[in-house]
DRENTORKOL-3810 file (N, C-alpha, C; in nm, 4 decimals):
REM DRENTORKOL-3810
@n.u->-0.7850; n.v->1.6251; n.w->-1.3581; ca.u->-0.6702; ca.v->1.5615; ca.w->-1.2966; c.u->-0.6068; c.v->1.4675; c.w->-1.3993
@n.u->-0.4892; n.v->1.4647; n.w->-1.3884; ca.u->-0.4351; ca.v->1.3625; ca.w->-1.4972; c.u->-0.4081; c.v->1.2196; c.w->-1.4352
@n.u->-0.3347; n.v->1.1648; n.w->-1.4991; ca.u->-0.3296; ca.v->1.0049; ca.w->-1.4835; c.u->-0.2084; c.v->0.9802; c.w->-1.4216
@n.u->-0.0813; n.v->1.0760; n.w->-1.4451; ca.u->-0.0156; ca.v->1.0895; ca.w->-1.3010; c.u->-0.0008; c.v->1.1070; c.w->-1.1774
@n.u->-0.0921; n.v->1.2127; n.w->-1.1752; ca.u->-0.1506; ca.v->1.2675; ca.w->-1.0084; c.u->-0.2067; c.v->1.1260; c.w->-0.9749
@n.u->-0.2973; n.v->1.0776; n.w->-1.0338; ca.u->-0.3720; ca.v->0.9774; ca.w->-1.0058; c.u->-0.3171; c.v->0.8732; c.w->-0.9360
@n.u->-0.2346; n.v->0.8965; n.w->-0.9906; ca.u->-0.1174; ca.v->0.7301; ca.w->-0.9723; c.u->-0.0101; c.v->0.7784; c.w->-0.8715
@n.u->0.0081; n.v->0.9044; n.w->-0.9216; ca.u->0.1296; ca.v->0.9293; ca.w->-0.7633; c.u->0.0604; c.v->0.9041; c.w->-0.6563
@n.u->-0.1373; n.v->0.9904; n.w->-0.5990; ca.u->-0.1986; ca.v->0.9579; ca.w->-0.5044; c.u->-0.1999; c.v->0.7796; c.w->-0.4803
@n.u->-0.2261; n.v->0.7134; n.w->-0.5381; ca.u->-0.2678; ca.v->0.5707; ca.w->-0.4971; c.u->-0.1189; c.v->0.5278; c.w->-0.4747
@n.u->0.0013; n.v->0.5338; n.w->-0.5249; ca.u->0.1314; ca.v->0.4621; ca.w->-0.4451; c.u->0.1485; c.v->0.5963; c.w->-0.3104
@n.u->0.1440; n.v->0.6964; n.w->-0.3034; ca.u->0.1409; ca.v->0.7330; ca.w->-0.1318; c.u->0.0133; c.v->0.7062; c.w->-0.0652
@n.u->-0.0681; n.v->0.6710; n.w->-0.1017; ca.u->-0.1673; ca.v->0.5841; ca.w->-0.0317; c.u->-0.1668; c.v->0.4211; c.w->-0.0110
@n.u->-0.0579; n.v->0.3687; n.w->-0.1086; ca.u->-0.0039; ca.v->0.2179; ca.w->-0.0904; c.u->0.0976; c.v->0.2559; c.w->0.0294
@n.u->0.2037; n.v->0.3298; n.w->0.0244; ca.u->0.2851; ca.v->0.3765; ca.w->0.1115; c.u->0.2215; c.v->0.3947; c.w->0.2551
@n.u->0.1488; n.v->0.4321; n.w->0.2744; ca.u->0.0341; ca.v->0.5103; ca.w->0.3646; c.u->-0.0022; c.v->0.3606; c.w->0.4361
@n.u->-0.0594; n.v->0.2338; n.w->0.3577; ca.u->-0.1129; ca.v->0.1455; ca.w->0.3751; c.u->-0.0426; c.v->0.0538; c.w->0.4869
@n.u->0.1111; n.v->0.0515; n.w->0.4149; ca.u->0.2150; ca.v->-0.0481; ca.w->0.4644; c.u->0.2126; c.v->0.0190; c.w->0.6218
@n.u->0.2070; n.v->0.1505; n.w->0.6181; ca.u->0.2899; ca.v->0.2194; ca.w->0.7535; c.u->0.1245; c.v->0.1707; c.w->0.8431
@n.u->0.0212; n.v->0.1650; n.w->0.7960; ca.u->-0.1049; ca.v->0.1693; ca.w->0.8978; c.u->-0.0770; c.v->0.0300; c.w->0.9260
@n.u->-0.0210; n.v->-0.0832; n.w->0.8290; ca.u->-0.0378; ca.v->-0.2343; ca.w->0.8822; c.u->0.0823; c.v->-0.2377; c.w->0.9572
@n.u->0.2077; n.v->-0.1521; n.w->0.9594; ca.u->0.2900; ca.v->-0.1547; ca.w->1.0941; c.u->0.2400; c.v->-0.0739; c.w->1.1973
@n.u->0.1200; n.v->0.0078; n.w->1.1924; ca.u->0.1300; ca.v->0.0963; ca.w->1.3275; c.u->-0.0222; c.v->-0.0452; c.w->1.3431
@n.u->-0.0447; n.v->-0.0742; n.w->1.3129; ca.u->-0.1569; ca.v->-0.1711; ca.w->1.3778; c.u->-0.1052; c.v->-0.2593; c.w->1.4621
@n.u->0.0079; n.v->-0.3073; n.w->1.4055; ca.u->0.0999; ca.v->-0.3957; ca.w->1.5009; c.u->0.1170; c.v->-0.3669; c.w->1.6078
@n.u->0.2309; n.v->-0.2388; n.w->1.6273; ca.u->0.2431; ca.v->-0.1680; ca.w->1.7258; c.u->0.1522; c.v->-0.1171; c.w->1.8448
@n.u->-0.0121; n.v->-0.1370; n.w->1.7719; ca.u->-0.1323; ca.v->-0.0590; ca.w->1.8609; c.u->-0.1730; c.v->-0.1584; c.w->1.9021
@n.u->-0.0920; n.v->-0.3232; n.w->1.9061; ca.u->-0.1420; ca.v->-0.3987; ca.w->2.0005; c.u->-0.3134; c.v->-0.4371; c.w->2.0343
@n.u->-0.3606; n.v->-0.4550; n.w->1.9573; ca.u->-0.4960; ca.v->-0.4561; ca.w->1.9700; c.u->-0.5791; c.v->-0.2929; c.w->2.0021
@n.u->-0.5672; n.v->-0.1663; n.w->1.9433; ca.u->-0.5553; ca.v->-0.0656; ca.w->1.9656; c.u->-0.5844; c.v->-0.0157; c.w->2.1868
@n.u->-0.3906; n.v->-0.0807; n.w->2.2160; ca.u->-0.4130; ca.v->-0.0370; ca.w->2.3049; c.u->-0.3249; c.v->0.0555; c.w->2.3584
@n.u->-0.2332; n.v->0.0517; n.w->2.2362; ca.u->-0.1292; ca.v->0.1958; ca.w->2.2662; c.u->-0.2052; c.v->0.3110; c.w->2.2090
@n.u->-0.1858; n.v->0.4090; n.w->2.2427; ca.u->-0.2666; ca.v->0.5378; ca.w->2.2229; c.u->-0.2270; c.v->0.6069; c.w->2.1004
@n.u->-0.0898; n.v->0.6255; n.w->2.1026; ca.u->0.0193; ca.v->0.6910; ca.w->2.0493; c.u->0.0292; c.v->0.6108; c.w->1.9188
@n.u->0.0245; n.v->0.4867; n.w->1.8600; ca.u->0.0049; ca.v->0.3839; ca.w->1.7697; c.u->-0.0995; c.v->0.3628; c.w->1.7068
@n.u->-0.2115; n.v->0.3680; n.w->1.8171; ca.u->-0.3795; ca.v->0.3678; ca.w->1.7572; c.u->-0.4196; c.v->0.4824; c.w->1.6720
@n.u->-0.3712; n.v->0.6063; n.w->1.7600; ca.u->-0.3920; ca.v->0.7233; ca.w->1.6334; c.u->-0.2950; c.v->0.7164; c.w->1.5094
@n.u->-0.1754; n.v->0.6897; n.w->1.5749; ca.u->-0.1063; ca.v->0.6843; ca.w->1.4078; c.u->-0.2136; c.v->0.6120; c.w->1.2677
@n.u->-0.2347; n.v->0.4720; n.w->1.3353; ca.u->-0.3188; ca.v->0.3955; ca.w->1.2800; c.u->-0.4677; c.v->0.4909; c.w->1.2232
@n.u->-0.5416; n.v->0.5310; n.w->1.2571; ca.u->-0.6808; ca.v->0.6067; ca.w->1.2489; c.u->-0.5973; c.v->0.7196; c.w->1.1739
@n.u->-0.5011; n.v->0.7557; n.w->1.2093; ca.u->-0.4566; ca.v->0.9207; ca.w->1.0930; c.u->-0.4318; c.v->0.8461; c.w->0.9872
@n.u->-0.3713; n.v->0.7232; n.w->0.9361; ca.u->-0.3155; ca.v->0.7020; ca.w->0.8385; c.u->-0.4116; c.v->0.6263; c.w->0.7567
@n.u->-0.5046; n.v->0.5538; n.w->0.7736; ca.u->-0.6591; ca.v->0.5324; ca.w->0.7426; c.u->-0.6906; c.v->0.6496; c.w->0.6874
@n.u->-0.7248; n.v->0.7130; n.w->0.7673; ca.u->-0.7896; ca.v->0.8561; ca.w->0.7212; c.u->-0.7213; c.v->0.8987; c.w->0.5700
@n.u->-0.6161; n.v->0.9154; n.w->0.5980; ca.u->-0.5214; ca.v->1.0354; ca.w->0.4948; c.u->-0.5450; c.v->0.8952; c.w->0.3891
@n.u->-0.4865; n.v->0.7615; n.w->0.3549; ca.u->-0.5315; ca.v->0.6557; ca.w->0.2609; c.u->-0.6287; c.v->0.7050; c.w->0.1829
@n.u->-0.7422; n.v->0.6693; n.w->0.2783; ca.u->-0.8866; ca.v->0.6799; ca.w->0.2039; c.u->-0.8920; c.v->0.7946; c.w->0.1417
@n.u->-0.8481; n.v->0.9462; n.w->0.1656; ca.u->-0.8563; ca.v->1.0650; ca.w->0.0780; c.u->-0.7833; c.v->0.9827; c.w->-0.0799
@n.u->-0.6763; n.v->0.9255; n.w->-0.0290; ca.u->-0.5642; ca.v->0.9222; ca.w->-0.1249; c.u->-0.6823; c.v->0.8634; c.w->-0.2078
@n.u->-0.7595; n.v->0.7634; n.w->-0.1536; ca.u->-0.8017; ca.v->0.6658; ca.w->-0.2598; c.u->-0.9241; c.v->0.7275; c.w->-0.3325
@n.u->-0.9776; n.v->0.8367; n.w->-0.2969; ca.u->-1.1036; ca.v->0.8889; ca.w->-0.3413; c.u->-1.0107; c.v->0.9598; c.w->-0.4481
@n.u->-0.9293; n.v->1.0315; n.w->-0.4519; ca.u->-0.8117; ca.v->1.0783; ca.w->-0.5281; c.u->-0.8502; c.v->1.0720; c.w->-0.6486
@n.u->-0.7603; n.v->0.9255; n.w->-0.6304; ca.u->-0.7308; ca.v->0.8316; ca.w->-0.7359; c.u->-0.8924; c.v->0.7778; c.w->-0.8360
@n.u->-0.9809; n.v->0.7341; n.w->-0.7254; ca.u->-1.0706; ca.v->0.7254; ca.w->-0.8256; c.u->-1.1571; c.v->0.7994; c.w->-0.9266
@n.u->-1.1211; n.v->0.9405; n.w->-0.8684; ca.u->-1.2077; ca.v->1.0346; ca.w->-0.9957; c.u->-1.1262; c.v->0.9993; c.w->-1.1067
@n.u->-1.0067; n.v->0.9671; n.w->-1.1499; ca.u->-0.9772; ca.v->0.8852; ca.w->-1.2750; c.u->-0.9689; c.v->0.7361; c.w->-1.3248
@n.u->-0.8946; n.v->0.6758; n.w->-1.1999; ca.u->-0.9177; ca.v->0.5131; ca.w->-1.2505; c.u->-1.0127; c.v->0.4651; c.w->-1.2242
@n.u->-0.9941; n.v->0.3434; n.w->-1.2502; ca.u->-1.1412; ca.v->0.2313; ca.w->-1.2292; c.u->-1.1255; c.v->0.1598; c.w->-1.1517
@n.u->-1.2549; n.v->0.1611; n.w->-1.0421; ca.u->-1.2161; ca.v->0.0965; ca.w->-0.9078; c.u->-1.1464; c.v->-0.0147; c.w->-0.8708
@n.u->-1.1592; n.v->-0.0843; n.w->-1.0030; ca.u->-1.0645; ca.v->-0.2605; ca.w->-0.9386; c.u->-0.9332; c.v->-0.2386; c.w->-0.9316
@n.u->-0.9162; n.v->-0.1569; n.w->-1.0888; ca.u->-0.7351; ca.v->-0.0559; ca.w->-1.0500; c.u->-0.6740; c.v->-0.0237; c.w->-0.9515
@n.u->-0.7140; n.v->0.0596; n.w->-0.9075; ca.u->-0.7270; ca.v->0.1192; ca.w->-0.7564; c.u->-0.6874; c.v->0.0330; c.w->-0.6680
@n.u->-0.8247; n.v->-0.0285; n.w->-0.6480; ca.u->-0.7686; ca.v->-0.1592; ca.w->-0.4680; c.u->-0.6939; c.v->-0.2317; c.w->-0.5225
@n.u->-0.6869; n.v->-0.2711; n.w->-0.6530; ca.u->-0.5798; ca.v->-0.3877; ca.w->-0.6925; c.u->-0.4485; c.v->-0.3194; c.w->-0.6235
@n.u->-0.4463; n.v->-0.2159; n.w->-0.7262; ca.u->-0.3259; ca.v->-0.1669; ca.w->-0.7116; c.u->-0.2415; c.v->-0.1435; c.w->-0.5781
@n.u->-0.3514; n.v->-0.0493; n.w->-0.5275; ca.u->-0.3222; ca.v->-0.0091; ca.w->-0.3881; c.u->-0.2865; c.v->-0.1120; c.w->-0.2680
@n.u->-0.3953; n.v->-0.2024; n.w->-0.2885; ca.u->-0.3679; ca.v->-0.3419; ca.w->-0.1813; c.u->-0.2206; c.v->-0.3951; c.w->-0.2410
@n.u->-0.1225; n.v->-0.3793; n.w->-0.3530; ca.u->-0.0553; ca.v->-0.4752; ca.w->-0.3689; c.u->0.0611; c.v->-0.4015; c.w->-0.3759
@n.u->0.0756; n.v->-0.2865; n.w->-0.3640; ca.u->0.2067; ca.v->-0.1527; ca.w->-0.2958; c.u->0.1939; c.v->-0.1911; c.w->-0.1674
@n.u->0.0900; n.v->-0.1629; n.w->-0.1154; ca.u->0.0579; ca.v->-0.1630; ca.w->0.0508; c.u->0.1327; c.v->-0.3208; c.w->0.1027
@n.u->0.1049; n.v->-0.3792; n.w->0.0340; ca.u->0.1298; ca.v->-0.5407; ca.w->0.0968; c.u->0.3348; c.v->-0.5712; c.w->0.0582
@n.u->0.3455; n.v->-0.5056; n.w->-0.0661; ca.u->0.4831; ca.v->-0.5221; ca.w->-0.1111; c.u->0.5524; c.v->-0.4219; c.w->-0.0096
@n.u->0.5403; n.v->-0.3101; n.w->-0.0096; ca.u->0.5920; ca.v->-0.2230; ca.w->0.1157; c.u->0.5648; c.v->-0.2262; c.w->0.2341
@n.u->0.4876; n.v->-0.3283; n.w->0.2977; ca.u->0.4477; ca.v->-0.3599; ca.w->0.4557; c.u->0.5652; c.v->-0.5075; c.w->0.4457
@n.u->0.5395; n.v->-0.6209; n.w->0.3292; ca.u->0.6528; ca.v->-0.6879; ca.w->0.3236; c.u->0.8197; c.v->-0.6790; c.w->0.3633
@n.u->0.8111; n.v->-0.5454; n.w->0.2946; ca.u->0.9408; ca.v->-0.5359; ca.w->0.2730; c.u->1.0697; c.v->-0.4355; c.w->0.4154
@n.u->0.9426; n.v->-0.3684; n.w->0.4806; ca.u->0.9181; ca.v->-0.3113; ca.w->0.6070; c.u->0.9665; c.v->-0.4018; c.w->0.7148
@n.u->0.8491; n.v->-0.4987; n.w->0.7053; ca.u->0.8467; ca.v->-0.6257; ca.w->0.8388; c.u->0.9836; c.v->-0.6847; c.w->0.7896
@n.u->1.0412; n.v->-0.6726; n.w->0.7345; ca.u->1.2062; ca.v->-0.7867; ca.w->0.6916; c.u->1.3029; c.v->-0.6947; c.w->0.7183
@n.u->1.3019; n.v->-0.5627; n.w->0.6889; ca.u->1.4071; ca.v->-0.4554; ca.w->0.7145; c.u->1.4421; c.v->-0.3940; c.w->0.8420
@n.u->1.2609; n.v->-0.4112; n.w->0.9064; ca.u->1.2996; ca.v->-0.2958; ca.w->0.9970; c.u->1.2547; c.v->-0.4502; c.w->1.1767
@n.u->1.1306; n.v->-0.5080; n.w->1.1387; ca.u->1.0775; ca.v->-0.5903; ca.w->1.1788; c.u->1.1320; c.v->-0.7397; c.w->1.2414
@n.u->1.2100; n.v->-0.7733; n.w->1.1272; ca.u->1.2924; ca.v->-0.8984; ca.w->1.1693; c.u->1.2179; c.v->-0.9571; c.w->1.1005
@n.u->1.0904; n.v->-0.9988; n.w->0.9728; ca.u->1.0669; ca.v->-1.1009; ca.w->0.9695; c.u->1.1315; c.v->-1.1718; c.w->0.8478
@n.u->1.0728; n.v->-1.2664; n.w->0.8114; ca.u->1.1470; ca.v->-1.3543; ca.w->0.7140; c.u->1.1005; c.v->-1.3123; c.w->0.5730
@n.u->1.2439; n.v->-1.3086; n.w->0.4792; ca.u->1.2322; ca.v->-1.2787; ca.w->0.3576; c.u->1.3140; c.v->-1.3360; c.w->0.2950
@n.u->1.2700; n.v->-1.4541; n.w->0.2478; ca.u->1.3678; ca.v->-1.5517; ca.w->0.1729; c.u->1.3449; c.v->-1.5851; c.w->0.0675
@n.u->1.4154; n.v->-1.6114; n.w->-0.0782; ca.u->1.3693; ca.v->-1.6172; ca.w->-0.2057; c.u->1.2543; c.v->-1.6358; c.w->-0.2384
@n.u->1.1965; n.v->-1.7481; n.w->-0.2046; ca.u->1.0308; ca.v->-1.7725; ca.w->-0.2642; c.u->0.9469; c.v->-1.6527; c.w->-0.1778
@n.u->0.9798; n.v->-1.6170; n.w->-0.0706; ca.u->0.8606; ca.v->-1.5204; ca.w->-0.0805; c.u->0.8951; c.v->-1.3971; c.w->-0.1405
@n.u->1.0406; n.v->-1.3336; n.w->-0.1492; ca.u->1.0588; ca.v->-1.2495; ca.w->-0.2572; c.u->1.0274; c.v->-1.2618; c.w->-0.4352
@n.u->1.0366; n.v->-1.3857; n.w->-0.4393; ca.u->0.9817; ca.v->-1.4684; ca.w->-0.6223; c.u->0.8217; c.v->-1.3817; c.w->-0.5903
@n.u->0.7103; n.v->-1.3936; n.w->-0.5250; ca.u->0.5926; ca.v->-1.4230; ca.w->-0.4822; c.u->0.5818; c.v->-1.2679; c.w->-0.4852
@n.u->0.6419; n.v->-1.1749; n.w->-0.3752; ca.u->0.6351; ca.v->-1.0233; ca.w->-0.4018; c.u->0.6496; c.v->-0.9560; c.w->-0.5481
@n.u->0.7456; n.v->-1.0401; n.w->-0.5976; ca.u->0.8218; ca.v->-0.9756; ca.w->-0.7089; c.u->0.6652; c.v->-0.9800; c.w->-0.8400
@n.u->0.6038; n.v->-1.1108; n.w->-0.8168; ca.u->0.5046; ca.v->-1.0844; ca.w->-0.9102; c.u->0.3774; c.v->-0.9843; c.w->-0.8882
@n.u->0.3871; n.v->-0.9700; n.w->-0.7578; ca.u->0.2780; ca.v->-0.8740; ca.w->-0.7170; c.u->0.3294; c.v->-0.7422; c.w->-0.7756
@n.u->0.4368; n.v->-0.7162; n.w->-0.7256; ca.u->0.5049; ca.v->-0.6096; ca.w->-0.7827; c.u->0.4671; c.v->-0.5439; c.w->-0.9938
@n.u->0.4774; n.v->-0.7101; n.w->-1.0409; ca.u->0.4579; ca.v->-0.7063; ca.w->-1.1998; c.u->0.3085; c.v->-0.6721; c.w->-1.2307
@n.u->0.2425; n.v->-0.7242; n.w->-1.1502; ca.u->0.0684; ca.v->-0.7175; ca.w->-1.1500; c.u->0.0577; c.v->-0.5947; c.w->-1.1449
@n.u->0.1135; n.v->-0.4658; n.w->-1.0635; ca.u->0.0736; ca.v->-0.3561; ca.w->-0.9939; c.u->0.1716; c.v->-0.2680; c.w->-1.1480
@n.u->0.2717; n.v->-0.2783; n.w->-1.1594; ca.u->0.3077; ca.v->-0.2622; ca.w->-1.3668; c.u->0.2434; c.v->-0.2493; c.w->-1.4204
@n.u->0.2178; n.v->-0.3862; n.w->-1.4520; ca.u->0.1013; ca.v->-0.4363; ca.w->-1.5630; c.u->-0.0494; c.v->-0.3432; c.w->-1.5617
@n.u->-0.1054; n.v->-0.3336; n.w->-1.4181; ca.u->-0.2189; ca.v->-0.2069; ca.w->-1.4675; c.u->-0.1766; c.v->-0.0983; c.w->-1.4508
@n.u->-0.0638; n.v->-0.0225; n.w->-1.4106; ca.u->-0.0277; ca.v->0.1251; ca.w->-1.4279; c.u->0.0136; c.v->0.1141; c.w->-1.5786
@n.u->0.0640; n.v->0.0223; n.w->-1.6759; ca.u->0.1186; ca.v->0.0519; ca.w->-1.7869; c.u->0.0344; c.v->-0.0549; c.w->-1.8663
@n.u->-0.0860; n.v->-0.0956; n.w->-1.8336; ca.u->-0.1599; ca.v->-0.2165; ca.w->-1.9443; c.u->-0.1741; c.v->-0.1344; c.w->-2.1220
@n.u->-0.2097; n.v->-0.0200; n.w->-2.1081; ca.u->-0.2441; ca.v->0.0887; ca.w->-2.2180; c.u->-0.1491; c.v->0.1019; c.w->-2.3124
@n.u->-0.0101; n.v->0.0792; n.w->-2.2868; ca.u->0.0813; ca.v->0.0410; ca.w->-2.3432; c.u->0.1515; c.v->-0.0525; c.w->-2.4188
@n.u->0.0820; n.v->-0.1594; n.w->-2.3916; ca.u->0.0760; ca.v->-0.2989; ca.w->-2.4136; c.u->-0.0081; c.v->-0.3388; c.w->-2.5774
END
């Protein structure tokens, strides 16, 4: 597997991430049905993503990475679609997570 595949799997598994921390919302303490499975399918399909990814990177890569797509695209979700608040400093604050999640897809470069 190459180091692209690798990396395409772990951002649709960051992608994957954001949508499970909005269907968690939605499942209300998993008591919508219809929400709870979204939630449990999208877990599921993640974790493939992330086994993926690790037959090439190195595990801190990985959750780093993955936890900090997942959190920048659940961010950016809850403000667009959600209503919540997204106002400069916490966009300053994303924006470096964003550089962190760069910085190890392209450290080798450096």
């Amino acid at each position: 597997m190459t180091l692209t595949v690798a990396w395409s799997a772990l951002l649709v598994a960051g992608a994957l991430g954001a949508l499970m921390a909005v269907s968690l919302k939605h499942a209300a303490g998993f008591t919508d049905p219809l929400w709870t499975t979204v939630s449990l399918g999208t877990a599921a399909a993640l974790l493939l993503l992330l086994g993926v990814s690790l037959q090439v990177l190195p595990a801190g890569t990985v959750f780093s990475a993955w936890s900090g797509v997942a959190a920048v695209l659940a961010v950016a979700t809850g403000a667009l679609v959600m209503g919540e608040r997204l106002d400069s400093e916490r966009a300053f604050w994303i924006g470096l997570i964003v550089l962190g999640v760069l910085g190890l897809r392209y450290d080798r470069l450096l």
